[in-house]
C-alpha positions in Angstrom: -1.7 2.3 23.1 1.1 0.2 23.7 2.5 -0.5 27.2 5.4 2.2 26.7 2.8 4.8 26.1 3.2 5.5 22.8 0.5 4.6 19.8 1.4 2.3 16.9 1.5 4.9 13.4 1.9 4.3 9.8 5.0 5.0 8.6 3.7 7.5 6.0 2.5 9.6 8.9 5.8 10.4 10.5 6.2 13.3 7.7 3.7 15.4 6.0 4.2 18.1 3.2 6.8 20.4 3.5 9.4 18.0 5.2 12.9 17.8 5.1 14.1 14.8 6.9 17.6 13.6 7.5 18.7 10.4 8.0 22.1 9.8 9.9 23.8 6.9 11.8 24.8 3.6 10.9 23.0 0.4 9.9 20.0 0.7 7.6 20.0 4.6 6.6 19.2 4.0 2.9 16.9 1.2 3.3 14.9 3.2 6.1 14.9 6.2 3.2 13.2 4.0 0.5 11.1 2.6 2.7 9.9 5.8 4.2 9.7 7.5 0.9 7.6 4.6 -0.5 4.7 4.8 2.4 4.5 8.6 1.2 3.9 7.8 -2.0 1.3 5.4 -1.4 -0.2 8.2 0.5 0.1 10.3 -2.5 2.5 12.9 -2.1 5.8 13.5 -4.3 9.4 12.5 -2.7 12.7 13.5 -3.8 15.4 11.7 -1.6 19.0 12.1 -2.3 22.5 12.6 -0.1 24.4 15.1 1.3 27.5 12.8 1.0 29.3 11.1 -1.7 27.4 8.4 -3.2 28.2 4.9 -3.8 26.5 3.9 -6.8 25.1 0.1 -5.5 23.5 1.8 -2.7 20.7 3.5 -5.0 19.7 0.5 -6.9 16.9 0.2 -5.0 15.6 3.8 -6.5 12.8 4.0 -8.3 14.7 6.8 -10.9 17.7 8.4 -10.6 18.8 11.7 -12.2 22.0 13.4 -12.1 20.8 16.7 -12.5 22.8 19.8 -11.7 21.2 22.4 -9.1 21.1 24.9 -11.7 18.8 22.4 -13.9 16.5 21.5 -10.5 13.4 23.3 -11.9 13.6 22.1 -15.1 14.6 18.6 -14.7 12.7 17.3 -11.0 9.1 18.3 -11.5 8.5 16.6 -14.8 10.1 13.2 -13.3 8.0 13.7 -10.1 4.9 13.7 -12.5 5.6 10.3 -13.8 7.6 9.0 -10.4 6.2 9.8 -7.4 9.5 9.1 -5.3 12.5 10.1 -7.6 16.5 10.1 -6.1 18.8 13.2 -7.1 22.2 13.6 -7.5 24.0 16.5 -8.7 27.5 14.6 -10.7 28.8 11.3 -11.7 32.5 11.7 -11.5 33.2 8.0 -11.7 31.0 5.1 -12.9 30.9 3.9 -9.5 30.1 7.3 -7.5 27.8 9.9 -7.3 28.0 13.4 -5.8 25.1 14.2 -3.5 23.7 17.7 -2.5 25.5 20.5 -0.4 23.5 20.6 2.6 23.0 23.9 2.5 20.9 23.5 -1.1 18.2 21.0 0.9 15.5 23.7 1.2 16.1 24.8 -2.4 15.5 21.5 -3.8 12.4 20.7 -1.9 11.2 24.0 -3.4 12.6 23.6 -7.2 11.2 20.0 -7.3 7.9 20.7 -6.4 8.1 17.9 -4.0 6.0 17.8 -0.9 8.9 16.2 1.1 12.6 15.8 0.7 15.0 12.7 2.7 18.1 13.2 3.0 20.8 10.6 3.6 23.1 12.6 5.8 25.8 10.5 6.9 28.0 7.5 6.1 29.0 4.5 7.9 30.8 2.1 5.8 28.2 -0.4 6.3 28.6 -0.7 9.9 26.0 -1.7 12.2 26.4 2.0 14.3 28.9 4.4 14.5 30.4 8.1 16.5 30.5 10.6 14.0 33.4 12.6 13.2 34.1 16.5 13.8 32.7 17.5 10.3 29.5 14.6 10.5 27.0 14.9 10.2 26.2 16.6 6.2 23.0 18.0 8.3 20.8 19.5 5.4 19.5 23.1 5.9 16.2 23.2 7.3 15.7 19.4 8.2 12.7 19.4 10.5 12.6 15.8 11.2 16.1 13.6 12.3 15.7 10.1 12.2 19.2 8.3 13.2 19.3 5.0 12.6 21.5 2.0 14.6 21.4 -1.8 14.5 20.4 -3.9 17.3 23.0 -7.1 15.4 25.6 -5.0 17.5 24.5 -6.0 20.9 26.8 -8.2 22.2 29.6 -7.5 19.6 33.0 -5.9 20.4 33.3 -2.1 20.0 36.0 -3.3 17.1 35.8 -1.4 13.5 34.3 -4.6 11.9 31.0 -3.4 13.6 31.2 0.4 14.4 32.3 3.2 12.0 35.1 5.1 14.4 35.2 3.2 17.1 37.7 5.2 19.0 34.7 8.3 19.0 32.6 5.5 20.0 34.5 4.3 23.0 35.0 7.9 24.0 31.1 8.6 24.2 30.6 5.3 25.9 33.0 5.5 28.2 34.2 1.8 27.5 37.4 0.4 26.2 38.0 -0.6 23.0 36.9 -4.3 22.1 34.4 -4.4 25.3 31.1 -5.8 23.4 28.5 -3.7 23.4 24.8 -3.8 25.0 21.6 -2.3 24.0 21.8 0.5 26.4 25.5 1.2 24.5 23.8 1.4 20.9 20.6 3.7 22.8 23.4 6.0 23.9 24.9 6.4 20.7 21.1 7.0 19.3 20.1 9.8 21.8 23.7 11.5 22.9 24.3 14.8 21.8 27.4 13.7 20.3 26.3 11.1 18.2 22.8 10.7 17.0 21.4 13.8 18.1 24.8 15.7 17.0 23.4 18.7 14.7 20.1 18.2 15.1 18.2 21.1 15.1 16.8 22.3 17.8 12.9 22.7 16.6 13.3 19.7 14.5 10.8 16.4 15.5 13.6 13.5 16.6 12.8 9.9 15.1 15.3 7.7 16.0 15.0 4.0 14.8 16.0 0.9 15.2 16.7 -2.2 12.9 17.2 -5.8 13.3 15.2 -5.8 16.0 15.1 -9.4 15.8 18.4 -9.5 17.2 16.9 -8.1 21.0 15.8 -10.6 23.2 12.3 -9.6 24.1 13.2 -7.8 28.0 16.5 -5.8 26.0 13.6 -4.4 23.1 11.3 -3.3 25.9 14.0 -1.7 28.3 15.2 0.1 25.0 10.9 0.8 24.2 10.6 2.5 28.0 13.8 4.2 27.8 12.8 5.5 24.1 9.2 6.4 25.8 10.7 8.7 28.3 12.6 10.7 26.8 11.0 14.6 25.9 12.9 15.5 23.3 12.0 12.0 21.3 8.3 12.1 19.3 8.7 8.5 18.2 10.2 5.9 17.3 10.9 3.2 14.3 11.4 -0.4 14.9 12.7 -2.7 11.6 12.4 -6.6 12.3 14.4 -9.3 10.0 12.2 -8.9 7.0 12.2 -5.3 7.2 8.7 -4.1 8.3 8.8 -1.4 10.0 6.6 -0.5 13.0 5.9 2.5 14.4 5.5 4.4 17.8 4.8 8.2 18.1 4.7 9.1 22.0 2.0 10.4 23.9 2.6 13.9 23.8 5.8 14.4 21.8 8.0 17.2 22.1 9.5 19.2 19.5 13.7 19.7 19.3 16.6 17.7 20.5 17.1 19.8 23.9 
């Protein structure tokens, strides 16, 4: 057990067969989803992950095998790929050579099911590569059925200014804060914008497990990463958390007794 009361986990354990997890929030989203549909493969189960927003082509590189398959072409095209990739990335069009289309949100549980997969992750939101962000009135792309929501925020914005070169819609951001534009931000600003309704939790279902996570944890000083670890610990409504250091390796913390929802 660690000192927050919560007990170190593999990352592969945080979803199990049947899954649908969405990913939102700003600052490592599509690195977390690799790297979270990798540990399941190594445990042996079948991933699809894929978007519910536009896609820019650079930022699925890291994909083991794409395929731009239509949802009316799902059960013949995904579960022949899964039999030969383990984790494979879907997207429905390529309009441009330089964008994708992702999935209607609403199709999530129907391409977990055509797929054969045993858990789907969704990207769910965009952030223009900022380190965290406020989402707008029609953000989150929260896919049907999601029963885990991992939002994701970068500890490289403590002590920046709440300025757009950092944070995707700042002015959302300020307003949730309650701080003025340009003040720089602390680690108890980018927790807020993790855990508020409004913001990381915005959407959520309420029976789904909550996961939110961390990166460039490196960034902390080590009495900021433990006030965010108790203040992560404590709350009911969070079943663990995901911390990713400069390398990316990810460590992870599932709490005591973790509650279901976002309530």
């Amino acid at each position: 057990m660690t000192s927050q009361g919560a007990s170190i986990t593999p990352l592969a354990d945080i979803a199990r067969p049947g899954d649908i997890v969405a990913i939102v929030g700003a600052g490592g989203k599509t690195t977390t989803m690799f790297a979270l549909a990798n540990a399941l493969a190594e445990r042996g189960l079948r991933v699809v992950t894929t978007k519910s927003t536009n896609i820019h082509r650079p930022s699925l590189a890291r994909s083991p095998r794409l395929l731009v398959s239509p949802p009316d072409r799902w059960q013949t095209d995904l579960p022949p790929a899964l039999d030969v990739h383990p984790v494979i990335t879907v997207v429905t069009a390529a309009p441009t050579p330089r964008r994708y289309n992702g999935i209607p949100p609403n199709l999530a549980p129907d391409l977990l099911r055509d797929s054969g997969a045993d858990v789907l992750i969704v990207e769910a939101d965009g952030a223009r590569r900022r380190l965290v962000k406020a989402p707008a009135d029609h953000e989150p792309a929260m896919p049907s059925g999601a029963t885990i929501v991992m939002p994701v925020a970068c500890l490289a914005a403590v002590g920046r200014p709440l300025a757009e070169r950092h944070v995707h819609r700042p002015e959302l951001a300020a307003e949730i804060l309650g701080i003025d534009s340009g003040a720089n931000l602390s680690i108890d600003h980018v927790l807020q914008l993790l855990l508020d309704v409004r913001a990381g939790r915005k959407a959520a279902p309420p029976d789904a497990q909550f996961w939110p996570a961390l990166t460039a944890t490196h960034r902390a000083a080590a009495d900021q990463l433990s006030s965010a670890r108790d203040a992560l610990a404590t709350r009911p409504y969070v079943a663990g958390w995901i911390e990713a250091d400069s390398d990316w390796s990810y460590s992870v913390y599932r709490r005591a007794s973790p509650a279901l929802g976002a309530t």
